[in-house]
Each structure stands twice: as C-alpha cells, then as structure tokens.
MARVO-510665 format. One line per field, with one value per atom (N, C-alpha, C, CB): atom name; x, y, z. Coordinates in steps of 0.1 Angstrom, whole numbers, plus 5000, padded with zeros to 4 digits. Glycine has a CB too. Example, Ala and Ser with C-alpha at 12.3 -4.5 7.8 and 13.67 -1.06 7.14 Angstrom:
<nodes>
site <- [N; CA; C; CB; N; CA; C; CB]
px <- [5132; 5123; 5132; 5113; 5128; 5137; 5129; 5141]
py <- [4943; 4955; 4967; 4955; 4978; 4989; 5000; 4994]
pz <- [5078; 5078; 5078; 5090; 5071; 5071; 5079; 5057]
</nodes>
This chain:
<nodes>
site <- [N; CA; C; CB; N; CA; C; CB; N; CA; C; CB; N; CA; C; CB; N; CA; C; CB; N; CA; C; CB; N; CA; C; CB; N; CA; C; CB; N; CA; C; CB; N; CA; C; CB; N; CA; C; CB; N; CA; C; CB; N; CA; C; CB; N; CA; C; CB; N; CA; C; CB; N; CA; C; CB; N; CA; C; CB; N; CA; C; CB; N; CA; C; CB; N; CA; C; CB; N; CA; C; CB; N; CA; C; CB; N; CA; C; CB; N; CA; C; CB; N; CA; C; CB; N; CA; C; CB; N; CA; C; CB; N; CA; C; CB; N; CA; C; CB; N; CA; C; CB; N; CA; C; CB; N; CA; C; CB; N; CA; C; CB; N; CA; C; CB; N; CA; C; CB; N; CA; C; CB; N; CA; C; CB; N; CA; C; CB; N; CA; C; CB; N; CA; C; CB; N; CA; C; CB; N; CA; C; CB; N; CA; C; CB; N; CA; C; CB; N; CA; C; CB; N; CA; C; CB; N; CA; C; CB; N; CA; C; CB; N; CA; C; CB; N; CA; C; CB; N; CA; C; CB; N; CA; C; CB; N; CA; C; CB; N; CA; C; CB; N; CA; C; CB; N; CA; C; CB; N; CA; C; CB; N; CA; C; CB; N; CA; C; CB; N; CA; C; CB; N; CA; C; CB; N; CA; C; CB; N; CA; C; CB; N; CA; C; CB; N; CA; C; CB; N; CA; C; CB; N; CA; C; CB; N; CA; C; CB; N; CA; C; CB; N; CA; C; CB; N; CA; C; CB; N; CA; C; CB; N; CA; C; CB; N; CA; C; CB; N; CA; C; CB; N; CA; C; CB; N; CA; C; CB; N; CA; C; CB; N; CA; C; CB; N; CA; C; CB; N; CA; C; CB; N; CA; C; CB; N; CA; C; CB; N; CA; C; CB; N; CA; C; CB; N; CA; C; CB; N; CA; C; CB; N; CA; C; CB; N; CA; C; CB; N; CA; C; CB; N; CA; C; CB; N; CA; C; CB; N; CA; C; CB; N; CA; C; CB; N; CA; C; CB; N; CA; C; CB; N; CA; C; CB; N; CA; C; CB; N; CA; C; CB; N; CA; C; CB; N; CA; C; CB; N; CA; C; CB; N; CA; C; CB; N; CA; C; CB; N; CA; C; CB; N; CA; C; CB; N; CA; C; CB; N; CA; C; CB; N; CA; C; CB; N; CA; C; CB; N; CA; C; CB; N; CA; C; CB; N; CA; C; CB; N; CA; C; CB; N; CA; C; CB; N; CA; C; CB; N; CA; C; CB; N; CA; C; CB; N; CA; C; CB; N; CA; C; CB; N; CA; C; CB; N; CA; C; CB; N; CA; C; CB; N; CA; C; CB; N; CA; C; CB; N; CA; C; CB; N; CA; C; CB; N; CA; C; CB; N; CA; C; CB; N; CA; C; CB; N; CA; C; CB; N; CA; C; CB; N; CA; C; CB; N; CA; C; CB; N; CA; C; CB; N; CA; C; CB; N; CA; C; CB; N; CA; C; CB; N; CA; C; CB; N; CA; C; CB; N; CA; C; CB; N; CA; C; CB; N; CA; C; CB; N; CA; C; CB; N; CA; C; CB; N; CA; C; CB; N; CA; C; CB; N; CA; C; CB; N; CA; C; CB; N; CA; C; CB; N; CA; C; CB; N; CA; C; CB; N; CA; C; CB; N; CA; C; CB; N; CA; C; CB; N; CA; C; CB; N; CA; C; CB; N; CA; C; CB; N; CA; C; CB; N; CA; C; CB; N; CA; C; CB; N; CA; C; CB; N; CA; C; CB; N; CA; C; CB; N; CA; C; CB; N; CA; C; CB; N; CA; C; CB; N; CA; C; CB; N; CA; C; CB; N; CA; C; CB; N; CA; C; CB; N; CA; C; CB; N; CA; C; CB; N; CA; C; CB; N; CA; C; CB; N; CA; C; CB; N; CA; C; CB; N; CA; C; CB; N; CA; C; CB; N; CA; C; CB; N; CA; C; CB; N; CA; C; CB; N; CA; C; CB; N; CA; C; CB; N; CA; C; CB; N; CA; C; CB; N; CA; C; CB; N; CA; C; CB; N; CA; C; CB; N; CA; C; CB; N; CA; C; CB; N; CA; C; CB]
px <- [3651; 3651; 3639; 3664; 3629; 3622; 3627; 3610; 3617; 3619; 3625; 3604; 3634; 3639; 3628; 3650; 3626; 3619; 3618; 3622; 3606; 3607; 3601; 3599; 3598; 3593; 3601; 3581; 3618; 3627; 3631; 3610; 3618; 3625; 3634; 3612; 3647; 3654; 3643; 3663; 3644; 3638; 3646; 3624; 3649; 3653; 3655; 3643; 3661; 3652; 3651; 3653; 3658; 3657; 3641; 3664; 3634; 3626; 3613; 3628; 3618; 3611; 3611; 3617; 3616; 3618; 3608; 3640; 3609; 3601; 3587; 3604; 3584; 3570; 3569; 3556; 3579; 3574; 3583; 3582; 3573; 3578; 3583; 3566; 3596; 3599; 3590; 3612; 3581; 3575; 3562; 3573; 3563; 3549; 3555; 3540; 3569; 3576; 3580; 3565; 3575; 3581; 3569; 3591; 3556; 3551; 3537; 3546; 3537; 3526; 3534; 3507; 3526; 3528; 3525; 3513; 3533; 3527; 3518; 3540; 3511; 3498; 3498; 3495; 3507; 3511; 3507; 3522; 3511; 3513; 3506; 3529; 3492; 3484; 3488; 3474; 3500; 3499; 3500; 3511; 3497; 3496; 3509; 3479; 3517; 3529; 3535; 3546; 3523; 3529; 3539; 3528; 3546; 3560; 3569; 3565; 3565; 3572; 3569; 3564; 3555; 3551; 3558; 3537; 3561; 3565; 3582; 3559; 3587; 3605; 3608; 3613; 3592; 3596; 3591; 3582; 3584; 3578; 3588; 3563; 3593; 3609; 3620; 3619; 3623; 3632; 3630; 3636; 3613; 3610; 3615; 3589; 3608; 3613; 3631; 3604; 3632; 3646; 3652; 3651; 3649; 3653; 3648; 3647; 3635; 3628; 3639; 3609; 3634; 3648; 3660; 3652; 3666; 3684; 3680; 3691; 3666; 3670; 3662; 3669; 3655; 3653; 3667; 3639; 3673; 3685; 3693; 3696; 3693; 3700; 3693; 3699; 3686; 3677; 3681; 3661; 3679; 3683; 3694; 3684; 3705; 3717; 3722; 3728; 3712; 3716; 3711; 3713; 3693; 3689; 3701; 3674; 3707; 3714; 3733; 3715; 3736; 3747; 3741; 3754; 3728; 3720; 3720; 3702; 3713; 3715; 3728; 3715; 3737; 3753; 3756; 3763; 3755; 3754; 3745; 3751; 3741; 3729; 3736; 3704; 3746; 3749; 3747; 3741; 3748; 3746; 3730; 3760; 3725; 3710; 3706; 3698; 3711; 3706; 3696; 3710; 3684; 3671; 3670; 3663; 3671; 3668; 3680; 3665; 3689; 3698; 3693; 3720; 3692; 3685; 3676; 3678; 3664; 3651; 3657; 3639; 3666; 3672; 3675; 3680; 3678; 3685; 3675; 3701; 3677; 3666; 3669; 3666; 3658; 3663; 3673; 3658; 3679; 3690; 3703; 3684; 3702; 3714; 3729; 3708; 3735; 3752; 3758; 3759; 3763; 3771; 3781; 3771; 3793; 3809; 3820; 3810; 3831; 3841; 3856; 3834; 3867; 3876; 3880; 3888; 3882; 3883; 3877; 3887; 3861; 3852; 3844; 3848; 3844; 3836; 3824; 3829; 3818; 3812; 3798; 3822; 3788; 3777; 3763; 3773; 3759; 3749; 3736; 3754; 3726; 3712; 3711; 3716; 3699; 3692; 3700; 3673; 3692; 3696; 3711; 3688; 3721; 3735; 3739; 3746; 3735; 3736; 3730; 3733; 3716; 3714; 3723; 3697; 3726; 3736; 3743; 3744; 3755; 3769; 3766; 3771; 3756; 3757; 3750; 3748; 3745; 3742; 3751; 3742; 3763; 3780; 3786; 3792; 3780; 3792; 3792; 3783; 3786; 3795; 3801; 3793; 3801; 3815; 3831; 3809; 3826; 3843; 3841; 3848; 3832; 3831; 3822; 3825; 3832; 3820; 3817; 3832; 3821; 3817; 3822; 3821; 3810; 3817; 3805; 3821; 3811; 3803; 3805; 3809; 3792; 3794; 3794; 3785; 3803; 3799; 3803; 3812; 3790; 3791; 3790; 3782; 3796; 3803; 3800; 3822; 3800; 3799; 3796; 3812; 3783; 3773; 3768; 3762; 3777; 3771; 3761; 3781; 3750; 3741; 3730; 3733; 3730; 3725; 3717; 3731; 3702; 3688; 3688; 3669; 3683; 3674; 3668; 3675; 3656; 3642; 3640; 3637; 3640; 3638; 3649; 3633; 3660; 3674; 3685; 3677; 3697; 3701; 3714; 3693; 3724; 3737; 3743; 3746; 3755; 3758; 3776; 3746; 3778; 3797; 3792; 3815; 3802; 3798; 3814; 3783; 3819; 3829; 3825; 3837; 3836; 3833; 3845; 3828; 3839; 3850; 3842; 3855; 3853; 3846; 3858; 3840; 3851; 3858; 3853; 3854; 3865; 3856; 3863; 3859; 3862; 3869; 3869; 3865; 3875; 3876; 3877; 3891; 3864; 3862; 3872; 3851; 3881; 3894; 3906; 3895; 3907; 3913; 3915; 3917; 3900; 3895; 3909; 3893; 3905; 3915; 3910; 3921; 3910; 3904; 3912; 3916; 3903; 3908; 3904; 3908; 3909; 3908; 3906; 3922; 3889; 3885; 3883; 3871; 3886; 3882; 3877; 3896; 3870; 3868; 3858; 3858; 3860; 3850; 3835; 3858; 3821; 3814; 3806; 3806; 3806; 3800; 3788; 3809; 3780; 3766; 3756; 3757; 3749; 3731; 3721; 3729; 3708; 3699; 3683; 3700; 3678; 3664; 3652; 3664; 3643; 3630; 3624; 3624; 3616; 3609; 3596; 3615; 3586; 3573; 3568; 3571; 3577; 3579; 3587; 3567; 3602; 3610; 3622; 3609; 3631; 3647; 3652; 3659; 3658; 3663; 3679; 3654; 3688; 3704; 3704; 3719; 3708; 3710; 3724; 3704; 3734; 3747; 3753; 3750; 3762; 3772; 3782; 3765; 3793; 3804; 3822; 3802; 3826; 3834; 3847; 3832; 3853; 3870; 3872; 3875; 3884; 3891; 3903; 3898; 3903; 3917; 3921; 3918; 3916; 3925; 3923; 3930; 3930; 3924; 3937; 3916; 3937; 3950; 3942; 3962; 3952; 3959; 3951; 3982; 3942; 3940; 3955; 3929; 3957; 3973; 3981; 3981; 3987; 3997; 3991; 4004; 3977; 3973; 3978; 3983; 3975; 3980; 3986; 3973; 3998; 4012; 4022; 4018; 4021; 4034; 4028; 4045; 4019; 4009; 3993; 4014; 3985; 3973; 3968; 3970; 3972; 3968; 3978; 3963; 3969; 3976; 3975; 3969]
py <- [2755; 2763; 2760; 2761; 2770; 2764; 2764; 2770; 2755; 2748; 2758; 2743; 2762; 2766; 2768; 2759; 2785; 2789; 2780; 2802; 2778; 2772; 2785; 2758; 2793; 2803; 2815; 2811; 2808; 2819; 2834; 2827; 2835; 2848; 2845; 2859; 2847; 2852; 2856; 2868; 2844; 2852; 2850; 2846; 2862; 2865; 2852; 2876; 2844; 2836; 2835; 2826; 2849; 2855; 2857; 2867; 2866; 2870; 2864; 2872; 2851; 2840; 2831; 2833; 2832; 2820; 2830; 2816; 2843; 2851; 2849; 2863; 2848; 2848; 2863; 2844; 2869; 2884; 2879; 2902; 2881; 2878; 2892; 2869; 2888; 2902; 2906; 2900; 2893; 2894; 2902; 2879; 2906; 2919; 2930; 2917; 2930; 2945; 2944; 2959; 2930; 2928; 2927; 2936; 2942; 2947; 2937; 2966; 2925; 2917; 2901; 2915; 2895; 2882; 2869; 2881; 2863; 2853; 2844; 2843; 2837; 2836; 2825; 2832; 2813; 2803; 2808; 2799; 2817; 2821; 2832; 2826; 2833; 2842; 2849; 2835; 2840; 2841; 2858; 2831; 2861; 2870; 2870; 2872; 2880; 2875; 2892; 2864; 2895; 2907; 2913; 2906; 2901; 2903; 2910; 2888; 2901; 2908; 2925; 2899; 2926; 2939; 2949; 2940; 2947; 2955; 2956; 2949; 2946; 2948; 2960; 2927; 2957; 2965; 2982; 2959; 2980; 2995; 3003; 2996; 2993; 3000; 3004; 2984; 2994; 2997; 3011; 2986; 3014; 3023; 3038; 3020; 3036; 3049; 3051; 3046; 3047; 3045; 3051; 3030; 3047; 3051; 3068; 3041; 3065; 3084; 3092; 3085; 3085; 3098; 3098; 3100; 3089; 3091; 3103; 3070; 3103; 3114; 3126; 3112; 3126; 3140; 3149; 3138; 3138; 3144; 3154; 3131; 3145; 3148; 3162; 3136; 3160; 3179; 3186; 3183; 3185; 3193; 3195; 3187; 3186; 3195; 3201; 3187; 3198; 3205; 3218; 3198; 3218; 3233; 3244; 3231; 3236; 3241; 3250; 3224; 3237; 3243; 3252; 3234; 3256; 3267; 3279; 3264; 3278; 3287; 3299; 3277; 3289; 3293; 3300; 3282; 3297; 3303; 3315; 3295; 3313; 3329; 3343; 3322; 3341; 3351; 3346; 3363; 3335; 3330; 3337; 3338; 3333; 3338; 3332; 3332; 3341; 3334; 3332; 3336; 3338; 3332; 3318; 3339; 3316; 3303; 3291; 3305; 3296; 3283; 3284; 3285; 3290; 3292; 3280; 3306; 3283; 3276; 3263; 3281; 3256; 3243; 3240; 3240; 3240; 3234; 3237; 3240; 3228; 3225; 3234; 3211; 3244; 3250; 3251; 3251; 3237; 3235; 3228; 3223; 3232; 3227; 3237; 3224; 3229; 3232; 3234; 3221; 3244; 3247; 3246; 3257; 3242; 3241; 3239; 3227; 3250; 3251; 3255; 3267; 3248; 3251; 3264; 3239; 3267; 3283; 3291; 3284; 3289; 3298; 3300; 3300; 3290; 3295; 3282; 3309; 3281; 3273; 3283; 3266; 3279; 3286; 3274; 3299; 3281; 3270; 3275; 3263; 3265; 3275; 3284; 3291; 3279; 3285; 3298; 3288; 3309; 3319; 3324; 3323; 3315; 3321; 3319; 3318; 3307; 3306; 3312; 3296; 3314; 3327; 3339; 3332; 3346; 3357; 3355; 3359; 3341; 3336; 3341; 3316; 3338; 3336; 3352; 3319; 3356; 3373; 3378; 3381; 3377; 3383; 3373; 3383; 3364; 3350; 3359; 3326; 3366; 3371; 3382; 3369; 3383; 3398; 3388; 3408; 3371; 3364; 3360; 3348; 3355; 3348; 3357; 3333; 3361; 3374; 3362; 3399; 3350; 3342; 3326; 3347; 3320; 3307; 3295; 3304; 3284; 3271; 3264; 3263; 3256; 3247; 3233; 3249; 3223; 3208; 3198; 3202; 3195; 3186; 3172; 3188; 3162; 3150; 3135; 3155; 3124; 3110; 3113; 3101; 3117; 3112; 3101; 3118; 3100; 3087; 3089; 3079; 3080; 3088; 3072; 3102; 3076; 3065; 3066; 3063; 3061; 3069; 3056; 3073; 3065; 3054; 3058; 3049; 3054; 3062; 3078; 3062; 3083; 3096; 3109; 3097; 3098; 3105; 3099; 3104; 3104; 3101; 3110; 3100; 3103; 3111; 3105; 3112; 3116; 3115; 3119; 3127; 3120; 3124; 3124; 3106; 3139; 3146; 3151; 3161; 3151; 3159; 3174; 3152; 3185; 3196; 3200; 3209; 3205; 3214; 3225; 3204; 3235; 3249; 3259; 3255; 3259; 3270; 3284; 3270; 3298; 3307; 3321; 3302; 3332; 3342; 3345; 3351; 3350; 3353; 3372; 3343; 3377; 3395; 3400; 3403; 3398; 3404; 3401; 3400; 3413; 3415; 3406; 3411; 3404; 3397; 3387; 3411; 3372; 3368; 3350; 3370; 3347; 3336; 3321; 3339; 3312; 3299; 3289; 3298; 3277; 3266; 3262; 3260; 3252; 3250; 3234; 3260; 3226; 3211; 3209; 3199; 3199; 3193; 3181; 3208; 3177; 3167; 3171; 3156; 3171; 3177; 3163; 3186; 3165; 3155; 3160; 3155; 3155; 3162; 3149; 3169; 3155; 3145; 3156; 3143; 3147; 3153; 3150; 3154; 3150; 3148; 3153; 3151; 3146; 3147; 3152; 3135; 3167; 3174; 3175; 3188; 3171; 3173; 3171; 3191; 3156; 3151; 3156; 3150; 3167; 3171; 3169; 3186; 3166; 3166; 3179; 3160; 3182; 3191; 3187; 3195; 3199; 3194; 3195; 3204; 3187; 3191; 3194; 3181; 3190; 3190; 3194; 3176; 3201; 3201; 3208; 3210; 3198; 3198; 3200; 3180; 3204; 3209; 3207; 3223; 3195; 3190; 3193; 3172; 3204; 3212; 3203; 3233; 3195; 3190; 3200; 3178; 3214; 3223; 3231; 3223; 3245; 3258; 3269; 3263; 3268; 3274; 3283; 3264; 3291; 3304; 3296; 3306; 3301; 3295; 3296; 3307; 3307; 3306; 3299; 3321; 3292; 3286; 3269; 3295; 3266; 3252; 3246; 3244; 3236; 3223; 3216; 3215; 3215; 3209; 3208; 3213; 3224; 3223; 3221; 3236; 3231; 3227; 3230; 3235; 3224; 3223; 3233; 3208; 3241; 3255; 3266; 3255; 3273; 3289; 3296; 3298]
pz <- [8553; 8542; 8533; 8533; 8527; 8519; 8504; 8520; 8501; 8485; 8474; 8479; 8469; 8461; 8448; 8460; 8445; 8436; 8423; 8434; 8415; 8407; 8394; 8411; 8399; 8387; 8379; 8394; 8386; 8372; 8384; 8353; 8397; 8402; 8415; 8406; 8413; 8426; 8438; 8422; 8448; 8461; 8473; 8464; 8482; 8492; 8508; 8492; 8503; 8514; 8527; 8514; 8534; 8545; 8548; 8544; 8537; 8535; 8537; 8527; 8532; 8527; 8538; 8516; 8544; 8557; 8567; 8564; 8569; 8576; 8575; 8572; 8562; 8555; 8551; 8566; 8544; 8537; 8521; 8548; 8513; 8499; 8493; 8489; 8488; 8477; 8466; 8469; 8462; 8449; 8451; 8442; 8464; 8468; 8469; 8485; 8470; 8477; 8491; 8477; 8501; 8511; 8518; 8514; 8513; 8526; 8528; 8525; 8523; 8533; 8536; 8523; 8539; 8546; 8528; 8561; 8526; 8513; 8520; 8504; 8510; 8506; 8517; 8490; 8521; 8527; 8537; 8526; 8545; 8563; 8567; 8569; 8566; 8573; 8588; 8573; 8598; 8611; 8612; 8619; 8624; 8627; 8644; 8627; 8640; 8652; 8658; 8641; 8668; 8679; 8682; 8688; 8685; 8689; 8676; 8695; 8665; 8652; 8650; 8637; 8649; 8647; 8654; 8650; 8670; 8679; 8677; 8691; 8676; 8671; 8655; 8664; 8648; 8634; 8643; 8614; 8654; 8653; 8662; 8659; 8671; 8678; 8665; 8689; 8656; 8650; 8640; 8643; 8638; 8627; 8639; 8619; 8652; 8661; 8664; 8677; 8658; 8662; 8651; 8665; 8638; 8626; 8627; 8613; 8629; 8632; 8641; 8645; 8657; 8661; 8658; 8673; 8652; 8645; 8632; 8634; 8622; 8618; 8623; 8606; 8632; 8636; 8646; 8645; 8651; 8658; 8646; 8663; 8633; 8622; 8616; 8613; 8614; 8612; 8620; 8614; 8637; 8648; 8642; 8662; 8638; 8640; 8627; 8647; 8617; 8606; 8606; 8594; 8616; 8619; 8628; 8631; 8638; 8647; 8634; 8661; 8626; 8616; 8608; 8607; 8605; 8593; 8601; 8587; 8613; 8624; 8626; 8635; 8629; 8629; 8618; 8629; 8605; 8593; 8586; 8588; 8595; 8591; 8605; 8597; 8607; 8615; 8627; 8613; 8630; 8645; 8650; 8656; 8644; 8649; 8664; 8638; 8676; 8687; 8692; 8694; 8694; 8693; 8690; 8682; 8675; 8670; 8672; 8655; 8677; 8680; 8698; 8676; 8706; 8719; 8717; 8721; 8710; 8710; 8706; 8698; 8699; 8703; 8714; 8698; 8724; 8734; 8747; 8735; 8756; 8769; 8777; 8777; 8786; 8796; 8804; 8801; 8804; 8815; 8805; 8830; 8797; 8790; 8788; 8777; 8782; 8783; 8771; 8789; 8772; 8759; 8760; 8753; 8756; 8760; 8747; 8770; 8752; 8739; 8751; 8724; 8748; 8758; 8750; 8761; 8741; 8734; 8731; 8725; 8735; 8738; 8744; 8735; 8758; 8768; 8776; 8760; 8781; 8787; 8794; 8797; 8786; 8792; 8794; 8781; 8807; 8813; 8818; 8823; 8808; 8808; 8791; 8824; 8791; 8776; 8774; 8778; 8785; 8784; 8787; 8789; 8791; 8783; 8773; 8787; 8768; 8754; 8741; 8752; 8746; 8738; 8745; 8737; 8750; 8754; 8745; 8767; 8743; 8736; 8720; 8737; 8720; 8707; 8699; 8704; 8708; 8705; 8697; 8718; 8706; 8702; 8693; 8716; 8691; 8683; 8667; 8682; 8660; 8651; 8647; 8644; 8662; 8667; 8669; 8689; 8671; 8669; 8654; 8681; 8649; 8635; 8625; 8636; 8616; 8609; 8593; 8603; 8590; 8583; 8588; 8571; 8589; 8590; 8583; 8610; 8580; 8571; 8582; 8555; 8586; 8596; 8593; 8606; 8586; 8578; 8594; 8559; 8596; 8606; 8601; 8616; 8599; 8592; 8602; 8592; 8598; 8604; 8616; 8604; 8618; 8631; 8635; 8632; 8644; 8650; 8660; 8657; 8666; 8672; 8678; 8659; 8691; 8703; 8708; 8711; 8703; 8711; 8722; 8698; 8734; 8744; 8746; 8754; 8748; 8748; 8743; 8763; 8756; 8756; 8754; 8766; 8751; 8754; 8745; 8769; 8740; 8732; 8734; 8723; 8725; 8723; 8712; 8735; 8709; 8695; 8695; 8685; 8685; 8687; 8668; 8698; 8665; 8651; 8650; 8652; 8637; 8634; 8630; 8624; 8636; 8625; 8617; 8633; 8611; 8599; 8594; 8585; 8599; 8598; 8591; 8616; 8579; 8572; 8579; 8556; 8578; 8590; 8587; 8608; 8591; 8590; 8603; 8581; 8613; 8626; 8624; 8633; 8631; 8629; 8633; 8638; 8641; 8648; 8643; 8661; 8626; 8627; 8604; 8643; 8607; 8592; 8587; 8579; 8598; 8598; 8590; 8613; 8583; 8572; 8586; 8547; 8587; 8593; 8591; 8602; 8594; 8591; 8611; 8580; 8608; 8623; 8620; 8629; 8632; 8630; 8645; 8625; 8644; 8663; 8660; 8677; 8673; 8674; 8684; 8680; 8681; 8687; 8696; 8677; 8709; 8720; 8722; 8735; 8718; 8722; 8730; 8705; 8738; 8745; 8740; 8768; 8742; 8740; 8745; 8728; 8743; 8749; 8746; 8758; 8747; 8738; 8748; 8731; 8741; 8752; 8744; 8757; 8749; 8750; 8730; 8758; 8728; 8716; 8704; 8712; 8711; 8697; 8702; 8689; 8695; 8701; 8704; 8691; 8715; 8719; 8723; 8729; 8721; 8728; 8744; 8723; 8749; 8762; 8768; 8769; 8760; 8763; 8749; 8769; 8748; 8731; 8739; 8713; 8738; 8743; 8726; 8755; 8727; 8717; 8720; 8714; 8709; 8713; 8700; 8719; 8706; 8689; 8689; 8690; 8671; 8667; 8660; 8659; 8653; 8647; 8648; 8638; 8650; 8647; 8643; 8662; 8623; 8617; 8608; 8609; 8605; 8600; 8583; 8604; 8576; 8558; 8555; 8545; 8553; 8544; 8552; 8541; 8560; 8563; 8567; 8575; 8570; 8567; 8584; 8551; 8584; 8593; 8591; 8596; 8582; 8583; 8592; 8575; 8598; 8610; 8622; 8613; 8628; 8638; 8635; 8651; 8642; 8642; 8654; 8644; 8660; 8665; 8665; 8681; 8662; 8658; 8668; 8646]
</nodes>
C-alpha cells in the first residue's frame, strides 16, 4: 500500500497503487512513475472497444425499434441485418435472407397498424467480430384486423456481426411471454 495521503485529499488507492492519480482526473501517470507499460495500454484499448461495440449494438437496436415505429419501414430495417440473416417469430413467421425480411415487413403494418417497441435489460456479448445479445420486449400495439388494442411481451435472442466495420443482426429470434387483449390484461392468461 502506499503511504497514506498527507495533503487533506481522499485518494483512490486502487488508483494509486496503479500509478494514475485522481488529483489529475486519472488521465496521466503521477509524478513518481514515469514507466511506460504496453501491456496496460492494450487491456484499456480492448476494454474501450468493447464498451464501443456494446453501445453501437445498442443504437442498432434502438435504430431497428424507431424503424418498427415509423410504419415498419422495410427498406430501413432490411438495411440492418446481413444478407444471410434470420428473422424469426413463432407467431409470425420465419424469414431467411435480407430480402424476405424486407418482403415481412413490407406488409407488417397490414398486422400492426400502431405499435411502441421498448426493448429493455440488454444484455450483450461481443467477441471480436461477432456478438449476441438477449433483450426484453414490451410492445404496446393495435393489431389492423379488426382495430384490436394489445398488450405484447417476449424475450428477443439476437447475434450479430460486424460488416465491413458496423453492427449488423444476423439472427433475431422472438420468444413471446404474452400476447393479450388491452382490456382484459394478463391476469388469467398470457395469450389471447
């Protein structure tokens, strides 16, 4: 441990034992330990890419819920996902390849003529070039057939992969925990 501050300030002594003083803001080396240590540099520059793609996944999929919200614009939810990727819903279908998914979603608000997409506690697992994630949804919605107001929940399984330096989905797979009626809720059952 080093010597316990004598100048009145609280110092970190994690920090301190490192050689990065709080009393700079962290971002250089104190006055004592000039060393210069590679290995250090390279663990902060993994951890900084890591932190980057956890939140660019996170835009992806907040672009991908804005998308859904604007009328299911399929073009622009298309242009997310990799040429060979997978769309999957056991209550709506399973399409494989860019271009069914743009098809799907051509029609998707001929089933949903309003829906909010809050995708919730993403958890999310980059390795290198590739990554995956598990997302809750909760989708307030009106179903067109029939102008029918609902209450939607699931869990969303998604992978992804970095193409030519942007996250792309490669997989979004869809486990429904509810799909009720607004006026009668999820008290008695959780599908309608």
């Amino acid at each position: 441990m080093p010597p316990a501050p004598t100048s009145g300030y609280a110092v970190d002594w994690v920090a301190q034992a490192e050689g990065m003083s709080p009393l700079n803001g962290g971002h250089g080396m104190m006055a004592q330990d000039n060393g210069f240590d590679p290995a250090r540099i390279e663990r902060m520059e993994r951890r900084l890419q890591a932190l980057e793609d956890a939140e660019a996944i996170r835009n992806l999929k907040a672009r991908y819920a804005a998308l859904c919200d604007d009328q299911y614009d399929s073009d622009g939810i298309a242009a997310l996902f990799t040429e060979d990727a997978l769309w999957e819903s056991p209550i709506l279908g399973r399409f494989a390849g860019r271009e069914a998914i743009r098809s799907f979603f051509r029609g998707a608000s001929g089933i949903f003529s309003f829906a909010i997409h809050y995708s919730l506690n993403g958890h999310i697992e980059v390795e290198g070039d590739t990554a995956r994630a598990r997302w809750y949804l909760f989708m307030p919605c009106t179903v067109a057939a029939g102008n029918q107001a609902m209450w939607r929940a699931g869990i969303d399984h998604e992978t992804y992969a970095r193409v030519d330096g942007s996250w792309m989905f490669r997989h979004k797979r869809s486990e429904p925990l509810m799909n009720v009626l607004f006026e009668t809720g999820w008290a008695r059952t959780r599908f309608a």
